[in-house]
C-alpha positions as CSV (number, residue, x, y, z in Angstrom):
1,X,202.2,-89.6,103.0
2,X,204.9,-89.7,105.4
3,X,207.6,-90.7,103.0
4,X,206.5,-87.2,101.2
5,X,206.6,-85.3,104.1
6,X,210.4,-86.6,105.1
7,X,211.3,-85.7,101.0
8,X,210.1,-82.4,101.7
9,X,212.2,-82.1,104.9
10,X,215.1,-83.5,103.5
11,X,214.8,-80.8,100.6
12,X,214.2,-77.9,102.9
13,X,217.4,-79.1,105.3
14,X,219.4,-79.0,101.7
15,X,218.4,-75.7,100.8
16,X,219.3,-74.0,104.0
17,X,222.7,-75.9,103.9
18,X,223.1,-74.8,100.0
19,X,221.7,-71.7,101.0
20,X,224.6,-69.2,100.3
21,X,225.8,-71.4,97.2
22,X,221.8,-71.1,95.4
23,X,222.1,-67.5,95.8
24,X,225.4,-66.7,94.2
25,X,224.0,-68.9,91.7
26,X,220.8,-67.2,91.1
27,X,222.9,-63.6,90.8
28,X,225.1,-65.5,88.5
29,X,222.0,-66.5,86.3
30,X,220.5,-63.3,86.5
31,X,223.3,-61.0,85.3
32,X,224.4,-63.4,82.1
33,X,221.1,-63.8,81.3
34,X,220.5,-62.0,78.3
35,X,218.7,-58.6,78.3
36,X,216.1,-58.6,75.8
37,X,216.4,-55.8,72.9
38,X,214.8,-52.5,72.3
39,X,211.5,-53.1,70.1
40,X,211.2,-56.5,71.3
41,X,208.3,-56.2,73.7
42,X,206.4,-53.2,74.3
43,X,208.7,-50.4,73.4
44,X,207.3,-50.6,69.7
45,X,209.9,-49.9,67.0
46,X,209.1,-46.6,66.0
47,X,211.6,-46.6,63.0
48,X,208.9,-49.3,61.7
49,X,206.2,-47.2,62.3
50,X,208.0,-43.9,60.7
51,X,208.8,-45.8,58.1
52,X,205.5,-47.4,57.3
53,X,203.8,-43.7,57.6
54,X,206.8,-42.8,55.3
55,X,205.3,-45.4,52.8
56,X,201.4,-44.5,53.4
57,X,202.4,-40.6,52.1
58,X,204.2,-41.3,49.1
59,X,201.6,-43.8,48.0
60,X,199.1,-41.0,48.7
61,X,200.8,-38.5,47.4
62,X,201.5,-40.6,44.1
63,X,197.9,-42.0,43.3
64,X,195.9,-39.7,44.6
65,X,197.6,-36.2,44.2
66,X,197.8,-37.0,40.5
67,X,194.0,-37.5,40.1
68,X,193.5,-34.4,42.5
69,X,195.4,-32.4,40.0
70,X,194.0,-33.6,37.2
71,X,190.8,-32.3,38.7
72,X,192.0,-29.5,39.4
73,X,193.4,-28.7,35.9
74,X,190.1,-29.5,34.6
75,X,187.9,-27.3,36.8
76,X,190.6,-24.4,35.9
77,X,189.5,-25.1,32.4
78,X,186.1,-24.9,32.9
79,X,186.1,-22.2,34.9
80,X,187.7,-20.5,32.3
81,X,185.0,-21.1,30.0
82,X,182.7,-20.0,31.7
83,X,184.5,-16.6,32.4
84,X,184.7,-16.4,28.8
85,X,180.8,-16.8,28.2
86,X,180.2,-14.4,30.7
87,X,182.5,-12.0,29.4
88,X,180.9,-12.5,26.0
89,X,177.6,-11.3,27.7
């Protein structure tokens, strides 16, 4: 135990010696560290996101607009008929 607490001594009495040399190198560290990018973390890519909403519409407007107007043209038609029966009448 005493052998630990004369390491840890030692080490502090280094640090305060090194004191002024550990700091420029921590500032040194700290400004060429690389900055992480846009859309890396929480700042969500929101070219992704338009472009995935992008996606969602023309698939909607593809597969189900067609059968929508299908419908529709079919309705028209029976409507039609039906305003031709009660015409008749």
């Amino acid at each position: 135990m005493p052998q630990i607490l004369r390491s840890i001594s030692l080490l502090r009495g280094w640090v305060r010696a090194q004191r002024t040399k550990l700091l420029v190198l921590l500032l040194v560290v700290t400004l060429v560290a690389p900055q992480p990018t846009k859309g890396q973390f929480l700042p969500i890519d929101m070219a992704a996101i338009v472009s995935a909403i992008g996606a969602i519409n023309t698939a909607i407007t593809n597969v189900i607009g067609a059968g929508l107007r299908d419908i529709s043209g079919a309705l028209n038609a029976v409507n039609g008929v039906l305003n031709a029966i009660q015409s008749f009448f």
